[in-house]
C-alpha positions as CSV (number, residue, x, y, z in Angstrom):
1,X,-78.6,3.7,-112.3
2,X,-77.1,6.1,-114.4
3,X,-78.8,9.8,-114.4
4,X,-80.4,9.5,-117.9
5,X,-81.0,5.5,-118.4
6,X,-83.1,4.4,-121.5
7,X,-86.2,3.0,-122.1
8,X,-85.4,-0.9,-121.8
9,X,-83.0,-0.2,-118.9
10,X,-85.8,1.7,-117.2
11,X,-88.1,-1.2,-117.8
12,X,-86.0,-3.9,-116.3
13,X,-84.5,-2.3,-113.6
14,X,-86.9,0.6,-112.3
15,X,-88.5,-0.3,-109.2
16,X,-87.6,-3.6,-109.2
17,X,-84.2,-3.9,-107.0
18,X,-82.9,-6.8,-106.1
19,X,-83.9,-8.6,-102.7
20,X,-82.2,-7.2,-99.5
21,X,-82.7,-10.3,-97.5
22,X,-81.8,-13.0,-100.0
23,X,-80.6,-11.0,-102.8
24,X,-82.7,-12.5,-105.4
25,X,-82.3,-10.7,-108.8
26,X,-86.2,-10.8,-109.5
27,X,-88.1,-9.2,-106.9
28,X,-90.1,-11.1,-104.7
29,X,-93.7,-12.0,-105.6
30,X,-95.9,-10.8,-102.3
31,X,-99.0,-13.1,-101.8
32,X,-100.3,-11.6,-98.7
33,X,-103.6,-10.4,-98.0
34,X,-102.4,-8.7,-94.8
35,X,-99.0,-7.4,-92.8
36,X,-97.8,-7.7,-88.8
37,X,-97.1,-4.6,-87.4
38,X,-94.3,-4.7,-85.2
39,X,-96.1,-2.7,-82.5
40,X,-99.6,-1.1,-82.3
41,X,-100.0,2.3,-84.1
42,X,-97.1,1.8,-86.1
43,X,-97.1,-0.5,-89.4
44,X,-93.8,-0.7,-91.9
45,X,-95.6,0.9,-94.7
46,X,-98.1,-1.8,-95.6
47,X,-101.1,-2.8,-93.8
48,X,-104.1,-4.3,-95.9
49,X,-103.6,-5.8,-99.4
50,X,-106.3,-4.1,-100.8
51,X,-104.5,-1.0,-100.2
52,X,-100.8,-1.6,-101.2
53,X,-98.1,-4.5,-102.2
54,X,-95.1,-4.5,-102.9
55,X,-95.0,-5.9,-106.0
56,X,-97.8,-3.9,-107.2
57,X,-95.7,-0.9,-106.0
58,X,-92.5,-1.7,-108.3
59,X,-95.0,-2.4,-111.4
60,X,-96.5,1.2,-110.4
61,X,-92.8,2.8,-110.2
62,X,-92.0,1.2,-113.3
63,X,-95.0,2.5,-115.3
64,X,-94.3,6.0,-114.4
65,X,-91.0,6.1,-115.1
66,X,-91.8,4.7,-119.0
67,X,-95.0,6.8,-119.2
68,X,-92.6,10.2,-117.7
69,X,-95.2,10.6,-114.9
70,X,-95.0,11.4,-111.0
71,X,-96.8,8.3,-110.3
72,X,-99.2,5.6,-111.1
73,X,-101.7,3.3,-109.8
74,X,-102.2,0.1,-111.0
75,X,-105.9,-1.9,-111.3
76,X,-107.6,-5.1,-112.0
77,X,-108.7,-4.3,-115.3
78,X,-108.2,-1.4,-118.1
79,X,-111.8,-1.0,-117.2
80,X,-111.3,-0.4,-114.2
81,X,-108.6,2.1,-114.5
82,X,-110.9,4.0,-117.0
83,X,-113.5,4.0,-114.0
84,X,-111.3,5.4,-111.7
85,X,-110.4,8.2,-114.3
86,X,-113.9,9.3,-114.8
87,X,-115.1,9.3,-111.1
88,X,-111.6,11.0,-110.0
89,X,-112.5,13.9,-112.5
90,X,-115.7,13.9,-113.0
91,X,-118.5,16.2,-110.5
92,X,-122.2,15.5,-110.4
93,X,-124.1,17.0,-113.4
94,X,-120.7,17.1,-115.4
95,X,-119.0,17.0,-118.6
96,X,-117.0,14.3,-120.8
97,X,-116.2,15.1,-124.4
98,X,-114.8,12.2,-126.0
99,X,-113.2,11.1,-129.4
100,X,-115.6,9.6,-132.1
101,X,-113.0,7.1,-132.6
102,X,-113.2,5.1,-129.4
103,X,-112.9,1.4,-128.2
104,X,-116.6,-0.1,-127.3
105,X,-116.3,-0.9,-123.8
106,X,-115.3,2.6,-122.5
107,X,-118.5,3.9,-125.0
108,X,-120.4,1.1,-122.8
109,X,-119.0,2.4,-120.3
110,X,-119.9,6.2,-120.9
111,X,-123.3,5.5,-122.3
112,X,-124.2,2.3,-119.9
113,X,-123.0,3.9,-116.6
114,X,-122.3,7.7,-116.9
115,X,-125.0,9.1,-118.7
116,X,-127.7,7.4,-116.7
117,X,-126.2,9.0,-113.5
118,X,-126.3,12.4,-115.3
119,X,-123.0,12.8,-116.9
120,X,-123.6,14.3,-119.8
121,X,-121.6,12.8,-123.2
122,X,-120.9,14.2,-126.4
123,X,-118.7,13.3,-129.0
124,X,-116.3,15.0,-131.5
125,X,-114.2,14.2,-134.8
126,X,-111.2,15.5,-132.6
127,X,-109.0,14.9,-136.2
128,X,-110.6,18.4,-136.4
129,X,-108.5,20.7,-134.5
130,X,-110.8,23.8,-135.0
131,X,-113.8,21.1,-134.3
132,X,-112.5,20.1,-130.8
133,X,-111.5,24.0,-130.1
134,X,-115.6,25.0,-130.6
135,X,-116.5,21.9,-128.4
136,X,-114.1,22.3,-125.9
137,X,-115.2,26.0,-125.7
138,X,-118.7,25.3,-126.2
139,X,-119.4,22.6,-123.8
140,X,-116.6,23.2,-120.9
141,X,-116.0,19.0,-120.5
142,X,-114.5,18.3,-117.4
143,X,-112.9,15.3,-118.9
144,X,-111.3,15.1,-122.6
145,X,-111.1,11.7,-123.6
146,X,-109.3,10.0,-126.5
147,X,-107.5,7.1,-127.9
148,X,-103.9,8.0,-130.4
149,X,-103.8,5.8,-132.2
150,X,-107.7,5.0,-131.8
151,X,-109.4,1.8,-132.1
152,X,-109.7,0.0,-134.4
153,X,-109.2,2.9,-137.1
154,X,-105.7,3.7,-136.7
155,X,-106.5,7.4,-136.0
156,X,-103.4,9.7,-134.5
157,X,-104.6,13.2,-132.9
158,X,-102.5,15.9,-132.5
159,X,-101.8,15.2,-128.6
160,X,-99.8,18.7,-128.4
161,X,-102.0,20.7,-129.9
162,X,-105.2,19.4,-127.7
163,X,-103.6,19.3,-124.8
164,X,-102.6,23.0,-125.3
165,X,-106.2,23.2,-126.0
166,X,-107.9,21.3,-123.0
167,X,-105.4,23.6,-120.5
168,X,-106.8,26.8,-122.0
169,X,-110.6,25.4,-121.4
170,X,-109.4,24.3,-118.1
171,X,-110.4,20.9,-119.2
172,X,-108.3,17.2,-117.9
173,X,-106.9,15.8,-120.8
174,X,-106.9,11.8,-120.9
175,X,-105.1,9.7,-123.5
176,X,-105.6,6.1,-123.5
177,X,-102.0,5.1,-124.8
178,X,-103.0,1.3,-125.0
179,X,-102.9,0.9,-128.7
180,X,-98.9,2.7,-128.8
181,X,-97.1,1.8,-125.3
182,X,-95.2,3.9,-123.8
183,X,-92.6,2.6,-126.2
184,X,-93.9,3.8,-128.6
185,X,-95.3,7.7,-127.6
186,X,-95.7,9.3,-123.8
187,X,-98.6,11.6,-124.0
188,X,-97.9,13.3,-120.9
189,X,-94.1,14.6,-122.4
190,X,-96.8,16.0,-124.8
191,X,-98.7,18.2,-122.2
192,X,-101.8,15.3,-121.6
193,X,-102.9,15.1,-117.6
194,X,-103.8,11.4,-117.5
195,X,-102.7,8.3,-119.3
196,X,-104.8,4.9,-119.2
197,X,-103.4,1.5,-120.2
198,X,-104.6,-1.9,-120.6
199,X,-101.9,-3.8,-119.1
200,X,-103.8,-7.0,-120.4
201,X,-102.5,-5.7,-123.7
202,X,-98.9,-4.7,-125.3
203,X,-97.4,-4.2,-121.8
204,X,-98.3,-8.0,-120.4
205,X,-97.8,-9.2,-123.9
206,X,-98.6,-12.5,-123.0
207,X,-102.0,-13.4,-123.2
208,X,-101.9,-14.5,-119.6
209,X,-102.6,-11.8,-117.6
210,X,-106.1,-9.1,-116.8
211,X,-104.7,-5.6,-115.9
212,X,-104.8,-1.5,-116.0
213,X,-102.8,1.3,-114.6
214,X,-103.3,5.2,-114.5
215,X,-100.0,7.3,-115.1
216,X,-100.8,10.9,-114.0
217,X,-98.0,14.1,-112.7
218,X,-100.5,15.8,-110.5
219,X,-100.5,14.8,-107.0
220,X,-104.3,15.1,-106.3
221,X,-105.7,13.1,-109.3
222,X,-103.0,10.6,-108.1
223,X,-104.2,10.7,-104.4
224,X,-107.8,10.4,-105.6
225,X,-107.2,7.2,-107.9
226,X,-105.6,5.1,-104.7
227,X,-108.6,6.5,-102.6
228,X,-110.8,5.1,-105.3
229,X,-109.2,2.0,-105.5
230,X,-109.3,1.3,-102.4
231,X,-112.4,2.3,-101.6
232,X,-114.2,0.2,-104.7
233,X,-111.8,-2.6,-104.3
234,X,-110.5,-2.6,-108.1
235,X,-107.0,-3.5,-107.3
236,X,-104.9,-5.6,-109.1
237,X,-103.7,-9.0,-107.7
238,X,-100.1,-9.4,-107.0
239,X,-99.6,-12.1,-109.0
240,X,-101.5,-10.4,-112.0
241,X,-98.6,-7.1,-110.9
242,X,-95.6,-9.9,-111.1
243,X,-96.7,-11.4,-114.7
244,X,-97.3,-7.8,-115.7
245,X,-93.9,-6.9,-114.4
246,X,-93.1,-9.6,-116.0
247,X,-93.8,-8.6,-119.5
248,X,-92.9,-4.9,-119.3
249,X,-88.9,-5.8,-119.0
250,X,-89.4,-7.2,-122.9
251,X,-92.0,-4.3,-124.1
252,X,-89.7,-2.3,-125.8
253,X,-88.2,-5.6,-127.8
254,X,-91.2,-6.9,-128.8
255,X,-92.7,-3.6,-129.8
256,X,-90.0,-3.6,-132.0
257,X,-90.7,-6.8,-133.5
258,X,-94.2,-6.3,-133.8
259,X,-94.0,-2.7,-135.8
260,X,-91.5,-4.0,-138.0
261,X,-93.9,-7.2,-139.1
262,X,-96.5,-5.0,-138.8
263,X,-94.9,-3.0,-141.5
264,X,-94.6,-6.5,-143.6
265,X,-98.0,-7.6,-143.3
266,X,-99.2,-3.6,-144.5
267,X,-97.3,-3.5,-147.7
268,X,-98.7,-7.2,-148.6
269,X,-102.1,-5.7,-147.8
270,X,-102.2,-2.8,-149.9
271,X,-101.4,-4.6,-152.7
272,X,-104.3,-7.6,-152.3
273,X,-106.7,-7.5,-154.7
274,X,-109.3,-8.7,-152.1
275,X,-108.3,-5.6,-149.8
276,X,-109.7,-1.8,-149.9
277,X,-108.7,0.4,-147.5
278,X,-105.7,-0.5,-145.3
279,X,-105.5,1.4,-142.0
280,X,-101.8,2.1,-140.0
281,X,-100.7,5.5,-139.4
282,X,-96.5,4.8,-141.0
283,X,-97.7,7.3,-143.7
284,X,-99.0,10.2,-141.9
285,X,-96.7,12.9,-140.7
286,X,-98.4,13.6,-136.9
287,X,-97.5,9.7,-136.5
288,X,-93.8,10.2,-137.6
289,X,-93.6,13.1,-135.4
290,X,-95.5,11.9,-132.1
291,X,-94.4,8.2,-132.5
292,X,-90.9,5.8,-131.7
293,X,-92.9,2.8,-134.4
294,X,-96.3,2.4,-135.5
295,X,-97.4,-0.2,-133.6
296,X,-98.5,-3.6,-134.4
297,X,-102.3,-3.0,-134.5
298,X,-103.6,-2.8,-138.3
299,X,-107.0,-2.6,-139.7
300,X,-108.6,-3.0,-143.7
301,X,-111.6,-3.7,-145.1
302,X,-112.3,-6.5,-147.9
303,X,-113.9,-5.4,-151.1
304,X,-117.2,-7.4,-151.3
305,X,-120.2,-6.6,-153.6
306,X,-123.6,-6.0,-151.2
307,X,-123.3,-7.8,-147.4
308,X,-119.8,-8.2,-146.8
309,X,-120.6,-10.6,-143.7
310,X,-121.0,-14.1,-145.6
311,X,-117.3,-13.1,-147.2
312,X,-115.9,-11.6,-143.6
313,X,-117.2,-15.3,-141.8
314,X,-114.9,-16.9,-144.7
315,X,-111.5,-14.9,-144.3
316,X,-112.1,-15.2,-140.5
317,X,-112.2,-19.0,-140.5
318,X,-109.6,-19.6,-143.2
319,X,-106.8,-18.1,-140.9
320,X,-104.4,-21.2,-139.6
321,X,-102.0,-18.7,-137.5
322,X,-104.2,-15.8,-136.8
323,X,-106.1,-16.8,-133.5
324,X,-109.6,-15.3,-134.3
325,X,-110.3,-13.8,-130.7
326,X,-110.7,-11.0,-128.8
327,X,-107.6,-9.0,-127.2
328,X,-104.5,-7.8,-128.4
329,X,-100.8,-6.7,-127.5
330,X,-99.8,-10.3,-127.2
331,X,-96.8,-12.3,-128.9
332,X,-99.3,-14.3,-131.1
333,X,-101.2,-13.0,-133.8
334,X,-104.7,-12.2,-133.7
335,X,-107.8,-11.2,-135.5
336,X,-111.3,-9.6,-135.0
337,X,-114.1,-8.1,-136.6
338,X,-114.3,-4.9,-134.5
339,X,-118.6,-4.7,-135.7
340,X,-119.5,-8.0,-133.5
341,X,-116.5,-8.1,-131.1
342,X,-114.7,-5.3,-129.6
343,X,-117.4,-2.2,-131.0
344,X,-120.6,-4.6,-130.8
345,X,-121.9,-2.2,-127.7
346,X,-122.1,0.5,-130.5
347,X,-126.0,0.5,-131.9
348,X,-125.4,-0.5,-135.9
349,X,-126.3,2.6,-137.0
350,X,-123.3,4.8,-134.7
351,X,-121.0,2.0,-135.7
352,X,-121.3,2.9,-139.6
353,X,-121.1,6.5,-139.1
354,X,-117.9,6.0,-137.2
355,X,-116.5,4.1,-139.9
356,X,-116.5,0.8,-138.0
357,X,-118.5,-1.1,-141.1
358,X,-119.1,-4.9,-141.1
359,X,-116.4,-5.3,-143.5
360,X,-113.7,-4.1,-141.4
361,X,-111.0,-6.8,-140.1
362,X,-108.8,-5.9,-137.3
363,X,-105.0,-7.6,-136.6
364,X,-103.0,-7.6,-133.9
365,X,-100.2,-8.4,-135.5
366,X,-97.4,-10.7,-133.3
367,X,-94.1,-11.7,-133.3
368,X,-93.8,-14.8,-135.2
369,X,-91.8,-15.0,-138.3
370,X,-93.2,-12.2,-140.9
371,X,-93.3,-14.3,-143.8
372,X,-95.4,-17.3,-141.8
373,X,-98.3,-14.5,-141.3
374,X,-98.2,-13.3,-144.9
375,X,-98.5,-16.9,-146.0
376,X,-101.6,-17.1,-143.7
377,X,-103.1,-14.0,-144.7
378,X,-102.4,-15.2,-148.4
379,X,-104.3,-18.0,-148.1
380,X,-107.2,-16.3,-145.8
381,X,-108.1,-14.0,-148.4
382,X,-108.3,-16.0,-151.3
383,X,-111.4,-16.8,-152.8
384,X,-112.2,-20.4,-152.5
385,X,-112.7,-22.0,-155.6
386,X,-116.1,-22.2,-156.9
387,X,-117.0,-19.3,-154.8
């Protein structure tokens, strides 16, 4: 490897050597629940599956060289990995202060499981720099928690600036970087502690695989995340590690492919007639600055007169390429409607004050021809005659 390789040479070649027995090009895919040790009290660095695999291990090496990090550990699920997180920083009777703008299963997660066990929760418009300063001052969170850009509004924080921040309140900064890649942005070059992913998403990019993985530079929070793992059994299979392995050697291609259609589909948008506010961070100068592309995520809301749910129900089931389903970060183009699918653990109430109203539609825009998904969007959004 040369001393300073880039991105898409790092994520087809990093921790994934070719085979010293057979010298197979791809690395071997490990389906082994246990390992012989040649002799007793001596094992050849693997002994239980639960704990370690090999091809778990090269996904792991190749995350944290993309994400810049010391390490990483790789689980079944982003869930998961979020899990891990909170109980590897976390101490009884403590602290998170978390973005307003956050995905619905870690606020499930928070409210559902945390809080309960007497973790206390609070939330900030961290968009507010002097905002998250008080908070940060005021409460002293053990954990710092937020999504750039968020979901599903499209929200980029100032990842410098509140990283500088959370150091100063001796506070762990985590940035869930599922919605960018590390193609996109590295949040840890940018002073975070802790990185989560959804591997299921933009880094599979297949639709085919459940995963999550932890990208962290301290040693400690590192050691505590395997202990954890292991310990609660959320490990990630290694087929599920291959697939995602998999996927990564394209990410920075496709991520390509879907910021520049994503770019397509947003002009078309903003000028719809049917459309009112379109939602992708290309215009706003923290974006440009922190970010490689904008991503292929994109959110708007239709322009409806009283509920907007009867005309929501007809875009959603006009779309012909659009898979209306939950997920994203996959080569094929989806949509949701973040109210009753990804944010429906929000109470109605916390969901409008956070902006996620019942006439928001979110896209995960894919790679298929551009022109194909503004033809299908055309025809979504028009208003059936008679109607």
């Amino acid at each position: 490897m040369p001393n300073d390789p880039g991105f898409n040479t790092r994520a087809i070649h990093v921790g994934q050597d070719p085979d010293p027995v057979t010298g197979a090009t791809v690395p071997p895919l490990y389906l082994t629940s246990t390992y012989t040790q040649p002799e007793f009290g001596r094992h050849q660095g693997y002994e239980y599956g639960r704990s370690d695999n090999p091809t778990r291990g090269a996904l792991e090496e190749a995350m944290a060289s993309l994400e810049q990090g010391d390490g990483a550990v790789a689980f079944a699920s982003g869930m998961a990995a979020s899990d891990a997180v909170l109980r590897a920083c976390l101490v009884p009777g403590g602290r998170v202060l978390a973005a307003e703008d956050l995905y619905g299963g870690v606020y499930r997660l928070l409210e559902r499981v945390y809080r309960p066990q007497g973790i206390a929760i609070h939330y900030v418009d961290l968009g507010d720099l002097k905002n998250a300063q008080e908070a940060l001052q005021q409460l002293k969170p053990q954990v710092l928690w937020l999504e750039s850009p968020s979901n599903p509004l499209l929200q980029v924080l100032d990842l410098a600036r509140l990283a500088a921040m959370s150091r100063q309140a001796g506070c762990i900064l985590v940035v869930d970087n599922t919605f960018a890649s590390p193609y996109n942005q590295n949040p840890l070059a940018l002073g975070a502690d802790v990185v989560v992913h959804s591997t299921t998403k933009y880094i599979g990019g297949h639709s085919d695989v459940i995963g999550g993985v932890v990208v962290a530079r301290d040693a400690e929070t590192l050691d505590a995340l395997r202990f954890i793992r292991n310990t609660t059994g959320g490990t990630l299979g290694p087929f599920e590690a291959w697939l995602t392995l998999r996927g990564l050697k394209t990410l920075g291609v496709r991520m390509q492919q879907h910021a520049a259609n994503a770019g397509r589909v947003v002009a078309f948008l903003r000028d719809h007639p049917a459309v009112d506010t379109v939602f992708y961070p290309s215009n706003n100068p923290l974006a440009q600055q922190q970010m490689r592309t904008f991503g292929g995520m994109v959110s708007f809301t239709l322009k409806t007169d009283g509920d907007p749910l009867p005309r929501v129900k007809q875009v959603l089931e006009r779309f012909q390429i659009f898979s209306l389903a939950e997920s994203l970060g996959g080569v094929e183009s989806l949509v949701g409607h973040p109210a009753t699918m990804t944010h429906a653990a929000l109470p109605a109430a916390e969901r409008q004050r956070r902006g996620v109203v019942d006439g928001l539609i979110r896209l995960s825009v894919g790679i298929e021809d551009v022109q194909d998904l503004i033809d299908d969007l055309s025809q979504a959004l028009a208003r059936p005659q008679g109607s």
